[in-house]
C-alpha positions as CSV (number, residue, x, y, z in Angstrom):
1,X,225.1,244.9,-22.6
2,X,226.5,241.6,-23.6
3,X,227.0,239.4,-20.5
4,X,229.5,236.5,-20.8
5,X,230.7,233.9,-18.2
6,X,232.7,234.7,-15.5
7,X,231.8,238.4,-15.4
8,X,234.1,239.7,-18.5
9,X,232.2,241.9,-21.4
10,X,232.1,241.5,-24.7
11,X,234.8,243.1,-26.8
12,X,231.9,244.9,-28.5
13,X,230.3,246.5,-25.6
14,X,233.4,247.3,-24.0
15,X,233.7,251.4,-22.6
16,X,235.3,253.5,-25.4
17,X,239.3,254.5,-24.6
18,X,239.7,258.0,-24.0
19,X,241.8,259.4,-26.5
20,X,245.5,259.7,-25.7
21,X,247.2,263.4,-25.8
22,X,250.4,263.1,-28.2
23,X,253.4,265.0,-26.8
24,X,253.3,268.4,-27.7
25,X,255.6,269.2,-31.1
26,X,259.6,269.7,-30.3
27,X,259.4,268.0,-27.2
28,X,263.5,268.0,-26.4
29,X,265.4,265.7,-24.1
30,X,264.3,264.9,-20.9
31,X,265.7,266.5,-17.7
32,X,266.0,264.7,-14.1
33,X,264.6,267.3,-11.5
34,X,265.1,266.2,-7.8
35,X,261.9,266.5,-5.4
36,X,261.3,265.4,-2.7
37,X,259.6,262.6,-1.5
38,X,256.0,262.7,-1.4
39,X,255.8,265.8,-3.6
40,X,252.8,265.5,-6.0
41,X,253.4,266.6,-9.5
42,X,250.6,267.2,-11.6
43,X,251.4,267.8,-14.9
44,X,252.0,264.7,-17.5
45,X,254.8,263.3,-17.4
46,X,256.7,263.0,-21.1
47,X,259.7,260.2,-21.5
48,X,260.5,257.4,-24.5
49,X,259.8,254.8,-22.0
50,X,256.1,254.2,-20.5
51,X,255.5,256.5,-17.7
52,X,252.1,257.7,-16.1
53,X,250.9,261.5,-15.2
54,X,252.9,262.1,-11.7
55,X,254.7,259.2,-11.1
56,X,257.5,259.5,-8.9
57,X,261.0,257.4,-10.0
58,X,263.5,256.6,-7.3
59,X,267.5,257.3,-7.7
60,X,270.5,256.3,-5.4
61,X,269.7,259.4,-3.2
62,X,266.2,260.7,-3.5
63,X,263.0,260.5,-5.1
64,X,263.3,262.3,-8.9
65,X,260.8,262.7,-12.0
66,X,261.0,263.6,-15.5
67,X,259.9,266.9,-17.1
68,X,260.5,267.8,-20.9
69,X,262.8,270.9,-21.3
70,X,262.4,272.7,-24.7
71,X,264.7,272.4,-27.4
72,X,267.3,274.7,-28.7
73,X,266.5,276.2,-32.2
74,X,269.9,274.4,-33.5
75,X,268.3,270.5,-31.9
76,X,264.8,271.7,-33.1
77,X,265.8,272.8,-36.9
78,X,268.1,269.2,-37.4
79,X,266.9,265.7,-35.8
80,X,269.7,264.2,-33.2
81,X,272.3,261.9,-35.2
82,X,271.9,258.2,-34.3
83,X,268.2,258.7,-33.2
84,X,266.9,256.1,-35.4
85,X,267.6,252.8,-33.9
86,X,269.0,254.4,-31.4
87,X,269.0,250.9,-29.6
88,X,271.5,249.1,-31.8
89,X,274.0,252.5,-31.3
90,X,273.1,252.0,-27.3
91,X,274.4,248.5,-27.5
92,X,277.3,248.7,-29.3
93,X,278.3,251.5,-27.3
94,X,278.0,249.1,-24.3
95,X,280.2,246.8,-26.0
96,X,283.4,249.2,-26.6
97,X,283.3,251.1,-23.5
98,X,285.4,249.3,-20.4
99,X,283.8,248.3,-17.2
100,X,284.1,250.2,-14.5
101,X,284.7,248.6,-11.0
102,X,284.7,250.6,-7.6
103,X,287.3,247.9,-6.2
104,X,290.0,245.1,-7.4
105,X,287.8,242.6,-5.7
106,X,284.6,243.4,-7.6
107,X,286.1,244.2,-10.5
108,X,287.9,240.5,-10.3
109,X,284.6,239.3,-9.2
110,X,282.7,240.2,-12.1
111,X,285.2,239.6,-14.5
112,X,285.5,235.5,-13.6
113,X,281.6,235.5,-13.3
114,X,281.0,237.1,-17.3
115,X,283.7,236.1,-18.8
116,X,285.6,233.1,-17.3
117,X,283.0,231.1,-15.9
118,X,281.1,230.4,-19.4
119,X,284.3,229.0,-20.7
120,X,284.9,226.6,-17.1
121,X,281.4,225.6,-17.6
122,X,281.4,224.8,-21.4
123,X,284.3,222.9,-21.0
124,X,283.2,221.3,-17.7
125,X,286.7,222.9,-16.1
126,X,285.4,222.4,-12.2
127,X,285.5,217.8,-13.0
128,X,289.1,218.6,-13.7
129,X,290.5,221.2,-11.9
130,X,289.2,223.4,-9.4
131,X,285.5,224.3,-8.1
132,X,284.3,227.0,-9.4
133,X,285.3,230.8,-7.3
134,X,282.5,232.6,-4.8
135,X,282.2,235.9,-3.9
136,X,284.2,234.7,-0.2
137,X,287.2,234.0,-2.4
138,X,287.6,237.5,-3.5
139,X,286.3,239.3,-0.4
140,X,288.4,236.9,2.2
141,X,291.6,238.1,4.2
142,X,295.0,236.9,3.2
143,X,295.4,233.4,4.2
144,X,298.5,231.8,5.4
145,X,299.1,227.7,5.0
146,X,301.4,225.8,7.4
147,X,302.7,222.5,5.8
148,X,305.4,220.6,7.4
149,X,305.7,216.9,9.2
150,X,304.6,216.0,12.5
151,X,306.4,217.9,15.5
152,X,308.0,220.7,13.4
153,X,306.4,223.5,15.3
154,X,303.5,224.7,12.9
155,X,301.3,224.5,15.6
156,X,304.1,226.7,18.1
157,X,304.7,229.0,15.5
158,X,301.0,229.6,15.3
159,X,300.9,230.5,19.1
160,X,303.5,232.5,18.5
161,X,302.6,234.9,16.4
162,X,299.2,235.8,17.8
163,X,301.1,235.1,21.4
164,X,296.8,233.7,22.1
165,X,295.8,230.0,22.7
166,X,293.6,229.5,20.1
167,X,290.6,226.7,20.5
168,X,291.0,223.5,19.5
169,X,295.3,224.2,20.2
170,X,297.5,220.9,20.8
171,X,300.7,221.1,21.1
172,X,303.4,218.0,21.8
173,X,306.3,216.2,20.4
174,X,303.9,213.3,19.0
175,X,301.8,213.9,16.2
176,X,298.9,216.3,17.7
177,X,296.9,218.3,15.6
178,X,294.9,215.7,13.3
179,X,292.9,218.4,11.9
180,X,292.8,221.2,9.3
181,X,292.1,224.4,11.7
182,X,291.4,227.2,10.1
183,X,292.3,230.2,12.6
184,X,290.2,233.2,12.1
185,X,289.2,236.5,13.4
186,X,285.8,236.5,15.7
187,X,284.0,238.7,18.2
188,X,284.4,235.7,20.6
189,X,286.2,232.6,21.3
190,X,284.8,229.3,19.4
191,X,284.9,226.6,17.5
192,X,282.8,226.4,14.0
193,X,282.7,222.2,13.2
194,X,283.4,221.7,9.7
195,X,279.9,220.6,8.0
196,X,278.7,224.4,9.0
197,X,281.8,225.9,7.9
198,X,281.4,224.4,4.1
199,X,277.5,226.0,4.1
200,X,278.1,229.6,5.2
201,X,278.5,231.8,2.2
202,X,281.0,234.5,4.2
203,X,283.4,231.8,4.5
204,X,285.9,231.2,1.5
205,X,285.4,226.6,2.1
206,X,282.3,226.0,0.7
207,X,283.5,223.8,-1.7
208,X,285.4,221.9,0.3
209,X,282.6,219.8,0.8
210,X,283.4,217.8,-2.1
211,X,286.0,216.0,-0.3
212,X,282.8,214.7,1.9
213,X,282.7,213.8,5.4
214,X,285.7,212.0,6.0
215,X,287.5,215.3,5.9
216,X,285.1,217.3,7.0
217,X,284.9,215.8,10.7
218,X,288.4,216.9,10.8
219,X,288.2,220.3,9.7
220,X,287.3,222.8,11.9
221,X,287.8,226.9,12.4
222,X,288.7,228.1,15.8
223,X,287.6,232.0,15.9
224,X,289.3,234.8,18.4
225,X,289.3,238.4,19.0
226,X,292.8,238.8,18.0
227,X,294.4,242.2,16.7
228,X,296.5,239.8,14.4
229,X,293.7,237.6,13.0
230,X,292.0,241.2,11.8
231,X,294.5,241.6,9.0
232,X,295.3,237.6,8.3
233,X,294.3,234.2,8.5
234,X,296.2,231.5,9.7
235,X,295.5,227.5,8.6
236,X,297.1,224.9,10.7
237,X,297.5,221.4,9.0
238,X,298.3,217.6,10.1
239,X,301.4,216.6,10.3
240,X,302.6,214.5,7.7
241,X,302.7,211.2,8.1
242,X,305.3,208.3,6.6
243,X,303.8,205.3,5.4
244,X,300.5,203.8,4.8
245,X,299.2,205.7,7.8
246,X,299.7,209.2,5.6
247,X,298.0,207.5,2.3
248,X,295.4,205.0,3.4
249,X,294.2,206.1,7.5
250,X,293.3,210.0,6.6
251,X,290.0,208.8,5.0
252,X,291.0,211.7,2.2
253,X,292.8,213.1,-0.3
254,X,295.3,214.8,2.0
255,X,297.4,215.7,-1.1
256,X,294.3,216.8,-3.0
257,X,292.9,219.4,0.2
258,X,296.4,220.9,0.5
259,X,296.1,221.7,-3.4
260,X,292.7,223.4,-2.6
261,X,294.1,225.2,0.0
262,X,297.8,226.8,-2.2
263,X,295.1,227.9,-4.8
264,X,293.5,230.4,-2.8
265,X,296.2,231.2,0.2
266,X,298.6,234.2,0.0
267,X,301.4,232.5,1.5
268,X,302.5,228.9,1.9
269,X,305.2,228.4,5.0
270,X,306.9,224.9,4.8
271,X,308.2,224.2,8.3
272,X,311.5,222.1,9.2
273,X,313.0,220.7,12.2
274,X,316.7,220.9,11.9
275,X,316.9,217.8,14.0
276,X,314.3,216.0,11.2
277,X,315.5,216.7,7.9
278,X,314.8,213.4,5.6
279,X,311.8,214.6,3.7
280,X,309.7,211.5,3.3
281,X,308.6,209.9,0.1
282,X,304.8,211.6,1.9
283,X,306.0,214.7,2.3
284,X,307.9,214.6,-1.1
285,X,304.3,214.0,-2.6
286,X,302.8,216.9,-1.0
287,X,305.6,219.2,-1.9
288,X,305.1,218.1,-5.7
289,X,301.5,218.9,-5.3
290,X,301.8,222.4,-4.2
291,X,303.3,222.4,-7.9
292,X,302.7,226.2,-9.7
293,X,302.4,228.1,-6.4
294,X,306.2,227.9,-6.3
295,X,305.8,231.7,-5.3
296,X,303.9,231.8,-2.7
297,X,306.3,229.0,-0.9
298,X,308.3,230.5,1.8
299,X,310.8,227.4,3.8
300,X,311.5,228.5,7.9
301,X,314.2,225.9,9.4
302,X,312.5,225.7,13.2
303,X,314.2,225.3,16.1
304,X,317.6,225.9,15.0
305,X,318.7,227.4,18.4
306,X,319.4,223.7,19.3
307,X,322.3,223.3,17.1
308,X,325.6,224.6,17.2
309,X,326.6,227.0,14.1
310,X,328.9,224.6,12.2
311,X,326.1,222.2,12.8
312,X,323.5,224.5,11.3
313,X,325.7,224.8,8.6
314,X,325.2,221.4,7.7
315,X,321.8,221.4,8.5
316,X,321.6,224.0,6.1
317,X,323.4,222.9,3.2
318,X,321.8,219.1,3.8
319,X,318.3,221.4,3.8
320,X,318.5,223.2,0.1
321,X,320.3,220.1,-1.3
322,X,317.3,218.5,-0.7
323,X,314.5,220.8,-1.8
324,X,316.7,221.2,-5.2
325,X,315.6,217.7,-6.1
326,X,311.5,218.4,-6.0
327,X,310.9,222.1,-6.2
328,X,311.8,222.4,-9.7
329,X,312.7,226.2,-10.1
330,X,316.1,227.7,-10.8
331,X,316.1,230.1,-8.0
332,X,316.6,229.2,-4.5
333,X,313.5,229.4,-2.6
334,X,314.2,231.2,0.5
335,X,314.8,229.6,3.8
336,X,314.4,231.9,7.3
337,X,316.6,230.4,10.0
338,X,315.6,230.7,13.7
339,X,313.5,229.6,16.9
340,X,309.7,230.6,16.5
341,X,308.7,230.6,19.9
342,X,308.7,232.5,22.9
343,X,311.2,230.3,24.7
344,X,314.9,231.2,25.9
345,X,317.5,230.3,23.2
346,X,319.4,227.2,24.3
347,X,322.4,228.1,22.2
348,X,322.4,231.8,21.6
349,X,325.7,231.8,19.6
350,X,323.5,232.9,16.6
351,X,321.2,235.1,18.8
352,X,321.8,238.1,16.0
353,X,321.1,235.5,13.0
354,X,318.3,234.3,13.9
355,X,316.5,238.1,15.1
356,X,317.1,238.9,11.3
357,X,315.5,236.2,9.8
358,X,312.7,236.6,12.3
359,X,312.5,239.9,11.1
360,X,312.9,239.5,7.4
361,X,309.5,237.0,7.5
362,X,307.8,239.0,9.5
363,X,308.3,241.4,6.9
364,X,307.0,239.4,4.5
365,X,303.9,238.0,6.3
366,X,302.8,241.5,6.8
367,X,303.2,242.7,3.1
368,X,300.2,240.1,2.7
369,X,297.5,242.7,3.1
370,X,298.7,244.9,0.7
371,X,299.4,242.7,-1.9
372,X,296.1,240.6,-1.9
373,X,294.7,242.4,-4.3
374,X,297.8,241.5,-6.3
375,X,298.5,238.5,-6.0
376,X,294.1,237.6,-6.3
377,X,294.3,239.2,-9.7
378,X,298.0,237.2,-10.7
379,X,295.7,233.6,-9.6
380,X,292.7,235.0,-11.6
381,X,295.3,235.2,-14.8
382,X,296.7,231.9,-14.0
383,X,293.2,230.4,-13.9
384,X,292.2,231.9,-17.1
385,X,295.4,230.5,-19.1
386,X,294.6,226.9,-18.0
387,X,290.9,227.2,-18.6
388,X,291.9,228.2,-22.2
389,X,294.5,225.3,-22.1
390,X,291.8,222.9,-21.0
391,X,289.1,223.8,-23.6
392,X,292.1,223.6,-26.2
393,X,292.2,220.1,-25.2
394,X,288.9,219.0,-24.3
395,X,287.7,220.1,-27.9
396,X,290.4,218.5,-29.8
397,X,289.3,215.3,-27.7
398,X,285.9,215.8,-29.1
399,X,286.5,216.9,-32.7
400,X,289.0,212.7,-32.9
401,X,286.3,211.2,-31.9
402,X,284.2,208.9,-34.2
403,X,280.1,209.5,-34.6
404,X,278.7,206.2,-34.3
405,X,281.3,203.0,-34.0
406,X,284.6,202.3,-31.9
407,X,284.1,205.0,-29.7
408,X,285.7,203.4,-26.1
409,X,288.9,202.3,-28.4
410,X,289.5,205.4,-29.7
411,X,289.2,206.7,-26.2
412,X,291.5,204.4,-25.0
413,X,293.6,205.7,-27.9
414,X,293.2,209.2,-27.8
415,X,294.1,209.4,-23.8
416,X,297.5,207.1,-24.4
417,X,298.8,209.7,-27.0
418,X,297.8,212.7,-24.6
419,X,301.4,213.9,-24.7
420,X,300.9,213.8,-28.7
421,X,297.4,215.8,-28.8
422,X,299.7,218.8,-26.2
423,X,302.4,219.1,-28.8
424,X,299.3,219.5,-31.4
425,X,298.2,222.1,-29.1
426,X,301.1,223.6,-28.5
427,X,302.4,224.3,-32.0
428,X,299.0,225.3,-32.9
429,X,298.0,228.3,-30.6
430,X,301.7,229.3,-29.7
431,X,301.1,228.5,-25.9
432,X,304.0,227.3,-23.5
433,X,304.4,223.9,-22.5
434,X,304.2,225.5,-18.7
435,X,300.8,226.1,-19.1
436,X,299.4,222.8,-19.3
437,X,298.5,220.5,-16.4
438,X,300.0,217.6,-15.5
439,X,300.1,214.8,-18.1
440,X,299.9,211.8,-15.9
441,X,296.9,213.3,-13.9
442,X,294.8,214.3,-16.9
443,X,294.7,210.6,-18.4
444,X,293.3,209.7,-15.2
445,X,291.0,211.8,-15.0
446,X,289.9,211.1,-18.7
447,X,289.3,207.6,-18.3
448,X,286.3,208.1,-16.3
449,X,285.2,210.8,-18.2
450,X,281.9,210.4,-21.4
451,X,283.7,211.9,-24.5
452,X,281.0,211.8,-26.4
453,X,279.8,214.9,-23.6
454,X,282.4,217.0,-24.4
455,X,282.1,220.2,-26.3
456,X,283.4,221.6,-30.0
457,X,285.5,224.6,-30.3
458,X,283.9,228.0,-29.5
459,X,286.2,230.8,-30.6
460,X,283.7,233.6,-28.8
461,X,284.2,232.0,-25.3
462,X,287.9,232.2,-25.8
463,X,288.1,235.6,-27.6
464,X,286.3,236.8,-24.2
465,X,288.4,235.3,-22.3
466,X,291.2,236.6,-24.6
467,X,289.8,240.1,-24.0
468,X,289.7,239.9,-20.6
469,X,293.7,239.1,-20.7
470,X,294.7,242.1,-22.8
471,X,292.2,245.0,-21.4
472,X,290.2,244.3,-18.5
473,X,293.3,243.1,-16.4
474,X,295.3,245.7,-17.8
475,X,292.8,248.3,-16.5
476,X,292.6,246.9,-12.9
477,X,296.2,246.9,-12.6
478,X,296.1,250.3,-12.1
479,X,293.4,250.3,-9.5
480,X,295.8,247.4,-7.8
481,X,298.7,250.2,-7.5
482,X,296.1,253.0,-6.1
483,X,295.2,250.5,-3.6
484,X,298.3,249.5,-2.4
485,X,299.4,253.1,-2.6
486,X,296.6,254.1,0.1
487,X,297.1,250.8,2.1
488,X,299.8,250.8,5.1
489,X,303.5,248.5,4.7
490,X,302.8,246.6,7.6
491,X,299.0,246.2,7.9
492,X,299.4,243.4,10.1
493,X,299.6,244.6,13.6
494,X,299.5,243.0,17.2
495,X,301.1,239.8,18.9
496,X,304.3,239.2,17.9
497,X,304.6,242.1,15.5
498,X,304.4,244.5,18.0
499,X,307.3,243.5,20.1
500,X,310.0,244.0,17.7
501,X,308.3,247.1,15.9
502,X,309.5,249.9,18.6
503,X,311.5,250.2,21.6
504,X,315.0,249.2,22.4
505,X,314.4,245.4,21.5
506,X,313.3,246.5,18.3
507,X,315.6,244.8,15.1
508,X,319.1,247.4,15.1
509,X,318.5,249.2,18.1
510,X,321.2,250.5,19.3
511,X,323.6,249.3,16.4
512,X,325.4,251.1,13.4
513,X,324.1,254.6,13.2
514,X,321.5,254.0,16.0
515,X,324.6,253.4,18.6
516,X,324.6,256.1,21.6
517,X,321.1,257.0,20.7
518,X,319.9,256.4,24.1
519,X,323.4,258.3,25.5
520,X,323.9,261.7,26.9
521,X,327.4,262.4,25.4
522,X,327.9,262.5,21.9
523,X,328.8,258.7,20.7
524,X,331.7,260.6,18.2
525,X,333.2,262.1,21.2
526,X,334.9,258.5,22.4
527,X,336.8,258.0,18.9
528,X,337.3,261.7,18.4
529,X,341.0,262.7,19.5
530,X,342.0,259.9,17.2
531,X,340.3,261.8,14.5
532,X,341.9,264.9,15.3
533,X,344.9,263.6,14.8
534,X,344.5,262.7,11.1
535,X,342.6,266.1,10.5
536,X,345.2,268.5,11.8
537,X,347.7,266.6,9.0
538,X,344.9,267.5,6.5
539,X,346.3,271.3,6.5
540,X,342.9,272.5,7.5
541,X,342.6,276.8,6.9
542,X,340.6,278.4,9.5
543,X,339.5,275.3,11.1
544,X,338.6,273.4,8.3
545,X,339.7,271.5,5.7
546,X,338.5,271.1,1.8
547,X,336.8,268.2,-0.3
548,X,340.1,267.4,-1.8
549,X,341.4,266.9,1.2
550,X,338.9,265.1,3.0
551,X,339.0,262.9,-0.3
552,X,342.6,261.6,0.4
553,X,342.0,260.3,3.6
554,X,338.1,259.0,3.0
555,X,339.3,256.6,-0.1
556,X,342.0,254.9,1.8
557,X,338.7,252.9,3.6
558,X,338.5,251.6,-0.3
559,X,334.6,251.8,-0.3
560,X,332.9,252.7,-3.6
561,X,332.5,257.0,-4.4
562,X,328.8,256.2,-4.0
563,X,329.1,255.2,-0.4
564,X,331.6,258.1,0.1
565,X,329.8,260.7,-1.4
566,X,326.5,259.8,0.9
567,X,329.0,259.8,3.7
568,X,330.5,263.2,3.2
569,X,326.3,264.7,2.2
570,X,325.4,263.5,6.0
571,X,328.7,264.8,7.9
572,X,328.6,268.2,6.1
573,X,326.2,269.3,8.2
574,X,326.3,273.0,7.7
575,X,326.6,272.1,3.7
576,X,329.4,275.1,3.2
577,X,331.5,272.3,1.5
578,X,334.0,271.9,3.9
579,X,334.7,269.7,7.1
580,X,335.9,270.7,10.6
581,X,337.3,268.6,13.0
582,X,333.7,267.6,14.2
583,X,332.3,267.1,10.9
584,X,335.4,265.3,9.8
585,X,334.8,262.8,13.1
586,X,331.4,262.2,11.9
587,X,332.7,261.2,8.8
588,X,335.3,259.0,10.2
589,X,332.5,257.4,12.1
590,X,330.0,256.6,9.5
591,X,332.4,254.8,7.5
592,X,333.2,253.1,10.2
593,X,329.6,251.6,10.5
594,X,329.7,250.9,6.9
595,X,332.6,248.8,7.4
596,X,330.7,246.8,9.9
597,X,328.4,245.8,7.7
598,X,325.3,248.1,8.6
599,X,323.5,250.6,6.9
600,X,323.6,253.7,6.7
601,X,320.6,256.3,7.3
602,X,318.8,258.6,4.9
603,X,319.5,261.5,7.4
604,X,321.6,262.2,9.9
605,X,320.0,260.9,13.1
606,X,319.5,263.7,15.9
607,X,321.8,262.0,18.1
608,X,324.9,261.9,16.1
609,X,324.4,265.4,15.1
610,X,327.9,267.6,16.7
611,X,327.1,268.9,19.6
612,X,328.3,272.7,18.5
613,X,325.5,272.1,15.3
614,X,323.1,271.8,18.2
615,X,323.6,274.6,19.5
616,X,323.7,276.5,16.5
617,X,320.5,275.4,15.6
């Protein structure tokens, strides 16, 4: 034998391959037979891809291998369609049929990841805009930003929703809380400084380490075992500043981190102190900034118990007059009136005011859990139209642009006639002028940026993206509503949630149809000989009287038939169509709760039921 270096034989004198055994003839589709594990199987093993005699192949669930099974005469007398090249048929398949998503946040997950993030990237979207989504941002809890100037009670309100000190917790009429603190649920009580909270991956801030250390030394999350904090997050903010103090003595881009912040919160609370109400040039600044997330604003007027009501009045008016002149929208964002803490009411003239407005955002802060998924998927789109936007522009940049000579003049050019090049844009692709960014800060950004870097046109990254708009979203829509549809209304639980839930102090207790719940006699009775005396002029007939009649005397309380006709379905409570004098007093009653101004039930509550139904039943 033929020695060579190293120990390897010569091709010549190698051992002679034992002959392979070809499949037997009519070999049909392979079938998955579950074993289990360990079980030795001796005969060959047949498949199209390379597989060895007994080889086991692991599933999801057990341990399976692959046995031929034969043919029927039909498959074995005509080849399968499609078989040859039955790769390129495979692929295309792959192409048409949808993906298929166990969840609204994976599906939104791997949706930005194929086919958004190739376009931010070709385009270099993240220099421009916004760093580029994790996995945290679509797994994370509903977040909830408090902006508002120095000594408004953002810190207060805090404390007084989770009814917790938290770590890190100042609280005092000068300006206290000089940090970002991001309050989060924990297993125990702690602080997490900055620096590591931008390098854990289950945390939703890792790219706010771009705004470097200057912020990050004041940044901080404070984590609690709080039933609250397992539904919701909560970030408390500075207070703004006037002056050169807010601008120059941060270190950072406070307007810029407050921007990060609306992109990727659920809900952004603008506090007010309705003895503070000039909204400084700084505070003006940050306001324009939260610019596009006009949705998720909500406005609370704080410690309004400390004004009398034609006072708050004032305040009021003074209040809207001035947001009208910088949040440009034609509704009227909503403003919650009250005193969020856990202090006694100093003027409690408006004591009923402000419990409904406490109630009302309450309401609305725990709706956040079950509309994340929503409103995740609604920032995904809104992403995806100024990613389109931006490569629109970025490549009309790049196809003005000269080859070789007068390049930094044409720049210059090019970026003063910016507003020129989004009229171009705009007539060309039919998209509105709401969709592009801000004018003034794109030709700022441009100045520092190489043109010559910048990308052409690439129809298949938009198309993608394009796709992604008209099915994919369309499809996880409807996964949004099953969601929802299996989630609680108010997922957010505990603190200050809980003592207005139940119980007599809960919102209405006790008032409009819930009056006399807590009472022995029936609350009809008191009002009832008044009653009788309009029914016995109705002509009742064996104790009762008819719809007609009933009719005469109902619409002389002028409210509309609808109301009327509920009114009369709840007092006719043996539903023969007629009223006696109990049934008619009920019905007197009712409308008079409608007249005060409350609501009136679905059903009849037990405890305004007539006492000779009771019995009866």
């Amino acid at each position: 034998m033929c020695q060579l270096s190293r120990g390897f034989h010569c091709r010549a004198h190698l051992p002679t391959p034992a002959p392979r055994t070809p499949p037997p003839r009519g070999s049909g589709p392979l079938l998955r037979r579950q074993i289990s594990p360990g079980t030795a199987y001796s005969r060959p093993v047949l498949s199209p891809v390379t597989t060895r005699p007994g080889m086991l192949y692991p599933s999801a669930s057990s341990l399976h291998y692959l046995v031929p099974i034969s043919p029927s005469p039909e498959a074995a007398a005509s080849p399968a369609p499609g078989s040859m090249f039955s790769w390129v048929s495979k692929d295309a398949r792959r192409k048409k049929e949808p993906e298929l998503f166990q969840t609204v946040a994976e599906g939104l997950r791997q949706l930005y990841a194929q086919k958004l993030l190739p376009l931010e990237e070709h385009y270099r979207f993240h220099e421009f805009h916004s760093p580029a989504l994790e996995d945290a941002d679509f797994d994370n809890k509903p977040m909830v930003l408090l902006v508002g100037q120095y000594s408004t009670g953002k810190t207060t309100f805090i404390r007084h929703l989770i009814e917790q000190d938290f770590p890190g917790m100042r609280i005092g009429p000068e300006p206290t809380t000089d940090s970002f603190i991001a309050v989060m649920h924990g297993p125990t009580e702690g602080v997490v400084p900055g620096n590591a909270l931008v390098v854990d991956p289950r945390r939703p801030f890792r790219k706010l380490n771009a705004f470097g250390n200057a912020f990050l030394n004041r940044f901080m999350c404070a984590q609690l075992p709080n039933p609250v904090l397992d539904s919701i997050s909560i970030i408390d903010t500075p207070g703004i500043l006037s002056g050169e103090k807010q601008r120059i003595s941060r270190g950072y881009d406070f307007a810029a981190v407050l921007e990060w912040f609306a992109e990727r919160v659920d809900r952004i609370i603008l506090l007010f102190d309705a003895h503070k109400l000039d909204i400084s040039d700084e505070f003006s600044e940050v306001i324009k900034a939260l610019k596009n997330h006009e949705d998720k604003i909500r406005v609370v007027l704080n410690k309004a118990d400390q004004i009398e009501t034609q006072q708050l009045m004032r305040v009021y008016g003074a209040l809207m007059w001035s947001l009208g002149k910088i949040i440009n929208t034609p509704e009227v964002v909503r403003v919650y009136i009250g005193s969020f803490w856990s202090h006694p009411l100093l003027i409690p003239d408006n004591r009923k005011l402000f419990e409904a407005e406490e109630q009302d955002l309450f309401k609305d802060i725990q709706s956040l859990p079950r509309n994340a998924a929503l409103r995740k998927l609604n920032d995904l789109i809104k992403r995806a139209r100024l990613a389109k936007v931006h490569a629109y522009i970025i490549s009309s940049l790049k196809k003005e642009m000269p080859n070789v000579f007068g390049k930094e003049s044409k720049k210059k050019e090019l970026v003063n006639n910016l507003g020129e090049i989004y009229q171009k844009i705009e007539r060309e692709h039919q998209i509105s002028p709401g969709d592009f960014p801000s004018l003034r800060k794109m030709q700022e950004l441009l100045q520092t940026q190489d043109f010559s870097k910048f990308q052409a046109l690439k129809p298949k990254l938009l198309d993608t993206v394009d796709d992604m708009l008209a099915n994919d979203i369309a499809r996880l829509m409807v996964m949004v509503r099953q969601e929802e549809s299996l989630m609680p209304s108010q997922a957010v639980k505990g603190g200050a949630f809980d003592g207005t839930m139940n119980g007599p102090f809960g919102h209405g207790y006790g008032e409009g149809a819930g009056e006399g719940i807590d009472d022995v006699e029936w609350v009809v009775g008191k009002d009832k000989p008044t009653y009788d005396e309009i029914f016995y002029t109705l002509s009742p007939v064996n104790g009762k009287i008819t719809g007609a009649n009933a009719k005469k005397e109902m619409v002389k309380s002028k409210l509309p038939n609808t109301v009327l006709g509920k009114i009369w379905k709840l007092a006719d409570v043996d539903k023969d169509g007629l009223l006696d004098d109990e049934e008619f007093a009920l019905a007197n009653h009712l409308i008079k709760v409608k007249l005060e101004g409350h609501e009136l039930p679905a059903d009849l509550p037990p405890h305004l039921i007539p006492p000779s139904k009771r019995r009866h039943e």
